[in-house]
C-alpha positions in Angstrom: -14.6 -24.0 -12.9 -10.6 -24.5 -12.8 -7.3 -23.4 -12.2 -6.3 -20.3 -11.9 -2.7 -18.6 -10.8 -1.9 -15.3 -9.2 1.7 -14.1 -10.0 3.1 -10.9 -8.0 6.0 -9.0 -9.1 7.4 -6.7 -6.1 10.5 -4.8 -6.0 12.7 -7.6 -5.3 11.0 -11.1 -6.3 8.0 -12.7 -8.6 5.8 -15.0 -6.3 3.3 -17.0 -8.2 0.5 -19.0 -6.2 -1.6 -21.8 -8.7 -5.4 -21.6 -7.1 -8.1 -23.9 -7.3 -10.7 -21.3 -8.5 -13.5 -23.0 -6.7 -12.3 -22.6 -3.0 -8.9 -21.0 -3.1 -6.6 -23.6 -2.7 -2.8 -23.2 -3.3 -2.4 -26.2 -5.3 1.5 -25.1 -6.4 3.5 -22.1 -5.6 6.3 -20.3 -7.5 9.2 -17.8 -6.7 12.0 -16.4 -8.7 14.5 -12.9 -7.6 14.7 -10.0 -9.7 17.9 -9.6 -11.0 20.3 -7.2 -8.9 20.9 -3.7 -10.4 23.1 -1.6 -8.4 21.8 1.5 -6.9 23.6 4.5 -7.0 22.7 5.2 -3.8 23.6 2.2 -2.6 20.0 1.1 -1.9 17.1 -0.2 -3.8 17.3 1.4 -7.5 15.1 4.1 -8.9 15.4 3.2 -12.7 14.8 -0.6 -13.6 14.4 -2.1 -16.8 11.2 -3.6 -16.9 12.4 -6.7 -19.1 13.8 -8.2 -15.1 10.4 -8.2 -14.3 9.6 -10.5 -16.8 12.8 -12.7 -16.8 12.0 -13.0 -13.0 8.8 -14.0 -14.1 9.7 -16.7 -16.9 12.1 -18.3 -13.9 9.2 -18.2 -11.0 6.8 -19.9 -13.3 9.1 -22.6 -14.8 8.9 -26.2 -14.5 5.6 -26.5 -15.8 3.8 -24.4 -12.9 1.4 -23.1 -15.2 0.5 -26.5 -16.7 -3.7 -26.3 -16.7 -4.0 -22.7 -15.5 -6.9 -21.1 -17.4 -6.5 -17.1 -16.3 -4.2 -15.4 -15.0 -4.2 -12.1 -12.6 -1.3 -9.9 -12.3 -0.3 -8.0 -9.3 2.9 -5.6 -9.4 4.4 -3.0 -7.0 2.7 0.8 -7.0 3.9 3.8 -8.2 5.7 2.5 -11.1 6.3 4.7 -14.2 6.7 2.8 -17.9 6.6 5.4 -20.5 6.9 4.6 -23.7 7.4 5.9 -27.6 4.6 5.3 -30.3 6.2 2.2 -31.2 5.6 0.8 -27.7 9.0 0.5 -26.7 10.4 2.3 -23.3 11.6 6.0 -23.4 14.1 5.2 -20.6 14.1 2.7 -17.6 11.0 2.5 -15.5 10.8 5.0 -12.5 9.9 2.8 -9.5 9.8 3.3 -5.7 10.0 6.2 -3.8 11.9 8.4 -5.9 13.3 10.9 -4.0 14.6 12.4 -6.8 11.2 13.8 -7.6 10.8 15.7 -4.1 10.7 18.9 -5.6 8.7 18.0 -8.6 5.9 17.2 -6.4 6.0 20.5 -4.5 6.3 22.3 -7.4 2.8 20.4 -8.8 1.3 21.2 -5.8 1.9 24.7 -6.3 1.1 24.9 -9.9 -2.6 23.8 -8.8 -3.2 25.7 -5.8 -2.3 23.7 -3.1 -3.1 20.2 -1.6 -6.8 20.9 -1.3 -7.5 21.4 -4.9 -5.5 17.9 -5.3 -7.5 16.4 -3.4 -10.5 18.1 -5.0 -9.5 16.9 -8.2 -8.1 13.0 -7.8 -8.4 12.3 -4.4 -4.9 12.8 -3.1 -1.8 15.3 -3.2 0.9 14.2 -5.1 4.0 12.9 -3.1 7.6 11.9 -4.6 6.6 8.3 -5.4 3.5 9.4 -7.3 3.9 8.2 -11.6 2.4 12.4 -12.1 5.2 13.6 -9.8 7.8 11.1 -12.0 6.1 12.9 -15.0 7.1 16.7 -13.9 10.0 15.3 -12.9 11.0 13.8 -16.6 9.7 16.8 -18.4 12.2 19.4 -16.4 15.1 16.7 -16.1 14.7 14.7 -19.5 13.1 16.7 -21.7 13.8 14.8 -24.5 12.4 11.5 -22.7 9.0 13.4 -21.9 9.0 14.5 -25.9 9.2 10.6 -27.2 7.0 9.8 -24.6 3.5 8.7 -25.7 2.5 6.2 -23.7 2.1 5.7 -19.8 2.0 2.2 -18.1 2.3 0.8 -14.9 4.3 -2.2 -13.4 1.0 -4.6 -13.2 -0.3 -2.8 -16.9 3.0 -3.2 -18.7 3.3 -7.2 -17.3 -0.6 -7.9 -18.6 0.1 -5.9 -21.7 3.5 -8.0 -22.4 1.6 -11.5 -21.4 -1.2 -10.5 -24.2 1.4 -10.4 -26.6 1.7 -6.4 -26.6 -1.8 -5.4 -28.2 -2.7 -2.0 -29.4 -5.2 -1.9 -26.7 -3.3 -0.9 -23.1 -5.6 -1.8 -19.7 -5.4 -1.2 -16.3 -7.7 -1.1 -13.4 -9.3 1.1 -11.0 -6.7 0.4 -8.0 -4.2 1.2 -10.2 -5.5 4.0 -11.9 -6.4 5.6 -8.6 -2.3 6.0 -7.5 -1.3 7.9 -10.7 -2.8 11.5 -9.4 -4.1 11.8 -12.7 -7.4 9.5 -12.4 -10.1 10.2 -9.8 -11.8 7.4 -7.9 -14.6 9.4 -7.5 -15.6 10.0 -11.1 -13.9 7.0 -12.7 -12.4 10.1 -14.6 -9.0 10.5 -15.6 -7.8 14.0 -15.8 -5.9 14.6 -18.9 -4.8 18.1 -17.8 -3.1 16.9 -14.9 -1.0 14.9 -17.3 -0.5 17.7 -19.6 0.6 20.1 -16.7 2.8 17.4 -15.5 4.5 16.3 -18.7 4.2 19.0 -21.2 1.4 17.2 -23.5 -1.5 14.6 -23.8 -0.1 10.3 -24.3 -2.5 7.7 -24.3 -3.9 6.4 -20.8 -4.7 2.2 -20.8 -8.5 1.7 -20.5 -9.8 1.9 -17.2 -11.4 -1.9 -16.3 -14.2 -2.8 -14.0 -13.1 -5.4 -11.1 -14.5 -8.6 -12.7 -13.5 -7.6 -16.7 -10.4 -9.8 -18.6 -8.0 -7.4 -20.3 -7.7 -10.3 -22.7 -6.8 -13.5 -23.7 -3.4 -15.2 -25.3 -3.1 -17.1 -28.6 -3.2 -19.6 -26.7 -6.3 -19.3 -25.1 -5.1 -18.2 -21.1 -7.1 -15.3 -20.0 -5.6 -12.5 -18.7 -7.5 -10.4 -15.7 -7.5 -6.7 -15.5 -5.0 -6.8 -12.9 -3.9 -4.5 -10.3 -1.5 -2.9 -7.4 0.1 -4.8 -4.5 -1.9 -3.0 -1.8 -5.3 -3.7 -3.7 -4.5 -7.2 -4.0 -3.6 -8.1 -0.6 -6.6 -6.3 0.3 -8.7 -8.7 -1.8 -6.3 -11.8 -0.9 -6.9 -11.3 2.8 -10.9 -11.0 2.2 -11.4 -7.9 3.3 -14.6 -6.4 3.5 -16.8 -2.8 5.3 -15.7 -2.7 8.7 -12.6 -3.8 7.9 -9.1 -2.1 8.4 -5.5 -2.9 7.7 -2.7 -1.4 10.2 0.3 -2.2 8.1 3.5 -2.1 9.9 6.8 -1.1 7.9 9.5 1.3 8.7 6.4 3.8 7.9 3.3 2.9 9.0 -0.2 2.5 6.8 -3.6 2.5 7.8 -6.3 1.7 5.1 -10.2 0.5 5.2 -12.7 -0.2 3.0 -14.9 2.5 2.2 -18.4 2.6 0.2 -17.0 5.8 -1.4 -14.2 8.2 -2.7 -13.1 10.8 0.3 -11.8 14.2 -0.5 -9.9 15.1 2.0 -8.8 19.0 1.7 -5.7 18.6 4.4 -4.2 15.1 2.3 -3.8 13.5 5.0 -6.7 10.8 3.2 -5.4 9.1 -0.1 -8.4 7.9 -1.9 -7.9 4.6 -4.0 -9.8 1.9 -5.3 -9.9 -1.2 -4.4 -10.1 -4.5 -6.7 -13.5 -5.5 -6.4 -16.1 -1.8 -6.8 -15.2 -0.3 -3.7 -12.6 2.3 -2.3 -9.5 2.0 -0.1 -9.2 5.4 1.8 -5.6 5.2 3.3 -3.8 7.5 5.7 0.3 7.0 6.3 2.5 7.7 9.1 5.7 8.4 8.3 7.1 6.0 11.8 5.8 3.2 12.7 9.2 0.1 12.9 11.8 2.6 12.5 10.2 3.8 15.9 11.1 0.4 17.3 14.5 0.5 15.5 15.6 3.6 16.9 14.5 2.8 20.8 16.7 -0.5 20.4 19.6 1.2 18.8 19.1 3.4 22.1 18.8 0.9 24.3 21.6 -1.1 23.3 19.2 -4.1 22.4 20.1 -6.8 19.5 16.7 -7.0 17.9 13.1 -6.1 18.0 12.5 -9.5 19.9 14.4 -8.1 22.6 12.8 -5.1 22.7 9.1 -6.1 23.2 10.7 -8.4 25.8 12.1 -5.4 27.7 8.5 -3.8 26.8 6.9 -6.6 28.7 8.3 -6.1 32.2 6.6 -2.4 32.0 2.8 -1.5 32.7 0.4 -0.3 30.4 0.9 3.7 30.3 5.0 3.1 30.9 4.9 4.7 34.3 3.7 8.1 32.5 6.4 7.8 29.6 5.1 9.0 26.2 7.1 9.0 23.1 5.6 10.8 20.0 7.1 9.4 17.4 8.0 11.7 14.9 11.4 11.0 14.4 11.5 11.8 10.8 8.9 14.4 10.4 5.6 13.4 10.3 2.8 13.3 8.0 -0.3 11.9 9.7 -0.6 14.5 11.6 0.9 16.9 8.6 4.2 18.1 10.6 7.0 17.1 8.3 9.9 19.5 9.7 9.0 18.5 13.5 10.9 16.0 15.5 9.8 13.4 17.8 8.8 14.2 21.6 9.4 12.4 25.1 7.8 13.4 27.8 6.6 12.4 31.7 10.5 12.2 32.8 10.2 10.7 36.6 13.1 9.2 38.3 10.8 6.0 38.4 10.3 6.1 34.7 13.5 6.5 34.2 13.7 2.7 33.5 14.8 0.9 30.2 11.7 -1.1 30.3 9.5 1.7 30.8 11.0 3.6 27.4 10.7 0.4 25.6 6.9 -0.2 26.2 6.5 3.9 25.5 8.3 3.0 22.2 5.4 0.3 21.2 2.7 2.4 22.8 3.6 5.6 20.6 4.0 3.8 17.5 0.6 2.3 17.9 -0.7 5.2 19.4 0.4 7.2 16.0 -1.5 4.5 14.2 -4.7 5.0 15.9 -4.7 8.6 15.1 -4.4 7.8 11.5 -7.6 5.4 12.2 -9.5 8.6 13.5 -8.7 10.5 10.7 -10.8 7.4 8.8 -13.2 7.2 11.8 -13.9 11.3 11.7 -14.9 11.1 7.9 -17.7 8.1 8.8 -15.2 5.2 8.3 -16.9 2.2 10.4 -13.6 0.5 11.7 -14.9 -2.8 13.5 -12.1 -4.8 13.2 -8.6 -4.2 12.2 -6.0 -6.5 10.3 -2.6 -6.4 11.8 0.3 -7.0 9.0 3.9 -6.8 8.9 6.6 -8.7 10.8 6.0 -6.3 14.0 2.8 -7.6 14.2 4.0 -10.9 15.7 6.0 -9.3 18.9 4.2 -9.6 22.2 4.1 -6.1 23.2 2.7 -5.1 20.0 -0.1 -8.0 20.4 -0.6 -6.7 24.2 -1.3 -3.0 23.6 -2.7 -2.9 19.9 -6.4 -4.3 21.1 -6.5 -1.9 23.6 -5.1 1.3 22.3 -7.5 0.2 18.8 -10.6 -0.3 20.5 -11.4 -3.0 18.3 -10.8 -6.6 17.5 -7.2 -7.6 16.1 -6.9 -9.8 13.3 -3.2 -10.9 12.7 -3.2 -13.1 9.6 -0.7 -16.2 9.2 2.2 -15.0 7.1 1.1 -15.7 3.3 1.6 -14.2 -0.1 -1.6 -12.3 -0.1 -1.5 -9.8 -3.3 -0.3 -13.5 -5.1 -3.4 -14.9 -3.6 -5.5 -12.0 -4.5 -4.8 -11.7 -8.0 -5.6 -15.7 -8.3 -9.0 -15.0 -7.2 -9.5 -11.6 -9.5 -8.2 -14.3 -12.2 -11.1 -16.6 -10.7 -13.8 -14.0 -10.8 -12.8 -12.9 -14.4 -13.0 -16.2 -15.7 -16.3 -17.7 -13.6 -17.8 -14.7 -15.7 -16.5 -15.3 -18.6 -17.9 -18.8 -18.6 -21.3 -17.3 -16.9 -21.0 -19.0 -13.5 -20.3 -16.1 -11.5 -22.2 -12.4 -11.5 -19.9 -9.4 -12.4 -20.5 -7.9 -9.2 -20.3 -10.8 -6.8 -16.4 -12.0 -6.5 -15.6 -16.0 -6.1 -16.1 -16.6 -1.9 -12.5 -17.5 -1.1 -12.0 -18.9 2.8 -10.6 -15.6 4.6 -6.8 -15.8 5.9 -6.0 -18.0 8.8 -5.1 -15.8 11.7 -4.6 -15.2 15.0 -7.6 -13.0 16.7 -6.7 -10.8 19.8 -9.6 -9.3 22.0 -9.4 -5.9 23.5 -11.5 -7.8 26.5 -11.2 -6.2 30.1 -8.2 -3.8 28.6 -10.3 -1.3 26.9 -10.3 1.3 29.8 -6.7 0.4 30.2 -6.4 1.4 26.3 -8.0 4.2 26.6 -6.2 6.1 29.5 -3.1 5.3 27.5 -4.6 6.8 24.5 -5.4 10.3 26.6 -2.4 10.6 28.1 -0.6 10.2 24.4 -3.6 12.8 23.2 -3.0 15.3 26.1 0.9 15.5 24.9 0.2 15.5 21.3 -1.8 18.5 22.1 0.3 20.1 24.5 3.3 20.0 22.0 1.7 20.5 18.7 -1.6 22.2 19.5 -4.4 22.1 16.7 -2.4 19.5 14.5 -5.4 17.5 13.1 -7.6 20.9 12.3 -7.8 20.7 8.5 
């Protein structure tokens, strides 16, 4: 068919991947920074300008890396707020990340609807801080003249395909996408314009909704351009995915998402319902610990690095000589207890033992995870096997209990720039269908990620005691938590 390319514009850096379109292959591979703003915070900015994203771009792709690419697919970080005037140009910088500015904005939308049940009634989630609806209440209280001019509203992965096409009247985006705004619901494929107007003040224009395998469009100069879509969406498709699949991702918060033959409404939030790139959905739960868990028992412990810690966690048992950690260390969400704090119990002079809070560390993080997996499993999730990512996913005490305390089969994929890679093969799809080689519903059959696969084997029972003695303290401190 040909060559295809996947660029991905996070936060911090443009990765571009050049793909045979036929079997996947990384042929050539591309990666520029985003230039540095400074944050007044001192941390990652709020406000960007959206033009870094596409010098960042320009210098990723350069010395001819593009040269016989015939589509393109665009994936961008989430969340991301472009708003622009009539004439298409931006209102003020774009609102990315999680914006704590916007904390109260999001309560105060909650409120003004009747609470996070009818949220998740209406779009399939309840709008937190980083949410582009909860930017929009934000704008129309703080910048009232911003949210007038506004007319308008893109996000990261729209406003890059829109620019690539050469600004067109006609704005795209795709159902992944869509589904993160809190003003489109996966369920219907409807957005809801009222949310909008309760959010901003008045009705903009809302980019066309596109099915997984459609082009947005095609350049001058004859590259077309895929529908495109968020970072979590694409790594999803990049990794391959499928039902029965979950992804445990582990960052400072944790993330736990699977792929799901429909929309859940879930009426206590803890569920996000997206969509996924290629006609199916992506429930997802979050916890709000899941590294910084790790971080903190190090800092504790005096230990340099994580490395050292799961080496510490190794000279412990499974069960940490009755040690349990609840790791709720900055609230939590999954199970919804955001003022709590975190909880160790089964203090024994024999536990009192470095190693044994170490491995008590690992097992509550992972035990917090697989609560978040029941919350999938209790709505008729089938979680088979689970996809471990993040750099926390490659210490040995995370390896040795996460089988056990799943239930299921591990999958921890080589390190690989999987949203790059999965908007190459949306870019492959969209064009095999353009040139009537592939069916609109079936996407190009990409070799999966190579990985390492751990076995839960003779440690299941093990796994499971662990997991009831985590359960019994979970309930004993915070009784009823996960009753909706």
């Amino acid at each position: 068919m040909g060559i295809v390319a996947g660029l991905d514009s996070s936060p911090d850096f443009t990765r571009i991947v050049v793909c045979d379109s036929d079997t996947g292959a990384v042929l050539r591979q591309g990666y520029a920074p985003h230039p540095l703003e400074p944050a007044e915070s001192g941390g990652r900015p709020s406000d960007v300008d959206p033009q870094a994203w596409l010098l960042s771009l320009g210098e990723a792709a350069g010395g001819g890396l593009l040269e016989g690419v015939q589509a393109i697919g665009v994936s961008s970080q989430q969340n991301g707020l472009i708003a622009l005037d009539a004439q298409g140009n931006t209102v003020r910088p774009a609102m990315v990340g999680g914006d704590k500015r916007t904390q109260v904005a999001a309560a105060d939308l909650v409120d003004a609807l009747g609470g996070r049940g009818a949220w998740a009634e209406a779009v399939g989630c309840v709008p937190g801080a980083a949410q582009p609806v909860t930017k929009l209440r934000w704008m129309s209280r703080t910048e009232p003249d911003a949210a007038m001019r506004t007319a308008v509203l893109l996000q990261a992965h729209d406003w890059l395909v829109w620019q690539l096409l050469g600004r067109p009247v006609r704005r795209t985006t795709d159902r992944g996408g869509a589904s993160g705004t809190g003003y489109w619901n996966a369920a219907t494929g409807q957005y809801r314009t009222d949310l909008v107007e309760m959010a901003l003040g008045h009705q903009v224009m809302l980019p066309e909704v596109l099915g997984p395998s459609d082009a947005a469009g095609t350049t001058p100069e004859g590259l077309l351009i895929s529908a495109g879509t968020g970072e979590t969406m694409a790594a999803a498709f990049g990794l391959g995915i499928g039902l029965g699949d979950a992804v445990v991702s582990l960052g400072a918060s944790g993330s736990v998402m699977a792929v799901h033959t429909q929309a859940l409404v879930d009426s206590s939030g803890m569920i996000t319902s997206l969509a996924d790139a290629t006609g199916m959905h992506l429930p997802v739960v979050t916890t709000l610990n899941a590294v910084r868990t790790l971080r903190g028992a190090a800092e504790l412990l005096g230990v340099a690095d994580l490395e050292g810690l799961s080496e510490l966690a190794m000279k412990s048992t499974p069960g940490s000589h009755g040690l349990v950690m609840l790791p709720y260390l900055e609230g939590e969400r999954t199970p919804n207890l955001p003022h709590t704090a975190g909880t160790l119990a089964g203090l024994r002079r024999e536990s009192m033992k470095p190693e044994h809070f170490a491995r008590a560390a690992f097992e509550g993080m992972l035990c917090g995870l697989a609560d978040a997996l029941d919350v999938l499993r209790g709505r008729g999730v089938d979680v088979r096997r689970i996809f471990l990512l993040g750099a926390a996913a490659e210490l040995p005490a995370v390896q040795a209990a996460a089988p056990a305390l799943f239930g299921v089969q591990v999958v921890v994929p080589q390190p690989a720039d999987y949203a790059a890679v999965g908007a190459a093969r949306q870019a492959a799809w969209a064009l095999g269908v353009s040139q009537g080689a592939l069916d609109p519903r079936t996407p190009p059959m990409w070799p999966g990620a190579a990985a390492q696969v751990l076995d839960p084997g003779d440690e299941l029972a093990v796994g499971q005691a662990v997991r009831q003695q985590y359960v019994s303290v979970r309930e004993q401190t915070h009784p009823g938590a996960f009753r909706a």
